[in-house]
N, C-alpha and C positions, 0 to 999 in steps of 0.2 A: 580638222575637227576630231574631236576624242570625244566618245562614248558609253559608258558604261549606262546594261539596264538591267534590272531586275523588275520579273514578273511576281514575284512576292518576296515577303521577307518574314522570315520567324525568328524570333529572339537569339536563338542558337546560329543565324548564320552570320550574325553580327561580330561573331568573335570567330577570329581564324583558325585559332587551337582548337574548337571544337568539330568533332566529323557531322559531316552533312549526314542527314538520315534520308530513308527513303520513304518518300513524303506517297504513300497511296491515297488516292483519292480529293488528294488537297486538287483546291481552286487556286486561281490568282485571287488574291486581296486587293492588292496594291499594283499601281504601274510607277516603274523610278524609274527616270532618265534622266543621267548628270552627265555633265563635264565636266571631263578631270583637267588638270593642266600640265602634267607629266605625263609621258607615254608607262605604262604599263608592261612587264616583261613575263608574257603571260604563258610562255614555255616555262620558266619557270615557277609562275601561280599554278601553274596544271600537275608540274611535276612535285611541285609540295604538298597540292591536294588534289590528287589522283578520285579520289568518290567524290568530293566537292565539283571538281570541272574534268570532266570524264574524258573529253573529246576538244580536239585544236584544230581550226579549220585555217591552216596560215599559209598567204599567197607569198612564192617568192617573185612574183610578177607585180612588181611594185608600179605604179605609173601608168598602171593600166586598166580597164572597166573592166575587166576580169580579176586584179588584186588587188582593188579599191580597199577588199576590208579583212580584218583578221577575227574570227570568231572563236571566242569559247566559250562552251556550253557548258551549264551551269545545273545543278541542285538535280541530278537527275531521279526520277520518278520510274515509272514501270519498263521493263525489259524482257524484250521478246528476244528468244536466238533459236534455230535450227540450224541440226547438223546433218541435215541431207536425211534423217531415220526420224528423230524424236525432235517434236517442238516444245521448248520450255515459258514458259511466262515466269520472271524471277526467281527462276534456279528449278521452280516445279514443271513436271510433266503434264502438257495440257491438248485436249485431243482437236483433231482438226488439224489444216496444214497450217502454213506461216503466215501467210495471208490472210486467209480468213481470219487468224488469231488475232491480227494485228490492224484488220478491220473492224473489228468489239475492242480492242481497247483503242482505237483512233475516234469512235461513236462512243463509247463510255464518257471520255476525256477531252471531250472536244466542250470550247468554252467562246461564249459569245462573238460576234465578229465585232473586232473593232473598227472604228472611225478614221477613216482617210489622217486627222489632222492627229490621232494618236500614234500611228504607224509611220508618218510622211519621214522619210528617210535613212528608214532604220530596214536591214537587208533580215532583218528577223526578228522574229516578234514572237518568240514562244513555239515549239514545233516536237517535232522527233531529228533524229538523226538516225539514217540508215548506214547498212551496207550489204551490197544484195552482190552475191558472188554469180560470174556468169550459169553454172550450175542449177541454178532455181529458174531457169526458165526451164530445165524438165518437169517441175513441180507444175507451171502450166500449159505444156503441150507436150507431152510424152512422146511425141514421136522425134523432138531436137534432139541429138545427139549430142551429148555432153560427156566428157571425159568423167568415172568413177571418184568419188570422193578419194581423197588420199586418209586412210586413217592415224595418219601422221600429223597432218596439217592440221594445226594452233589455230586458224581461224574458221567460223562457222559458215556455211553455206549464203546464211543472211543473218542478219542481228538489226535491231530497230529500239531505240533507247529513247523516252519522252523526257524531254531539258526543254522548260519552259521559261529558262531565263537565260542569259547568256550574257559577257560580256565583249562591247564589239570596239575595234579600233580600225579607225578610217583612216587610212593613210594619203587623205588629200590634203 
């Protein structure tokens, strides 16, 4: 079974050449769930449109309830990151730790629950995607000992990115 879904659609994501914008404060409008009939090569849809599908969640454990499916996330919306010192929301410095930050926009942007029969077998349905480096549990218990940030290291402590649509391919 092949699935592709989108939690909304705006005029502009219809056409490929054009770049995804960063949609603040949008809702879903619409729910689409198709079937394609060709598999999708979606390492390279990701690497053509890098701000369009931000993030690739691809099992190589194929034939097993653990790599049942291959996920990419789609049209992404607001962006939390900390670097172990300052938390940003979308490039801006914003006060409070990461958590808290990313508790007000998880309650800002949180959107109706849906219906058992609209979800029934779809592994995501609109969400965030995280990445919480082991490091941020000093952020909540001060007394873990965690190794010092490296001020070399390219990736942030934690990052949390809201894609509310994705495209998913089941490899059953």
């Amino acid at each position: 079974m092949r699935v592709i879904q989108f939690v909304w659609l705006w005029w502009y994501q219809r056409h490929l050449s054009l770049p995804a914008r960063v949609m603040q404060n949008a809702k879903a409008t619409r729910r689409v769930v198709q079937r394609v009939g060709q598999p999708v090569d979606f390492l390279a849809l990701q690497r053509a449109y890098p701000t369009r599908y931000p993030h690739l969640l691809a099992s190589s454990a194929h034939g097993t309830a653990q790599g049942r499916y291959d996920i990419l996330l789609a049209f992404p919306q607001s962006r939390l990151s900390f670097d172990g010192q300052h938390c940003t929301q979308d490039g801006q410095p914003i006060a409070g730790n990461f958590l808290q930050a990313l508790d007000a926009c998880w309650q800002a942007e949180r959107t109706p629950e849906l219906g058992a029969e609209e979800t029934a077998g779809l592994p995501f349905h609109g969400g965030w995607f995280f990445y919480l480096g082991y490091e941020l549990a000093h952020t909540l218990e001060p007394t873990v000992q965690v190794r010092q940030k490296d001020s070399t290291r390219a990736l942030p402590i934690a990052y949390a990115e809201r894609c509310p649509a994705a495209l998913i391919f089941d490899h059953l």
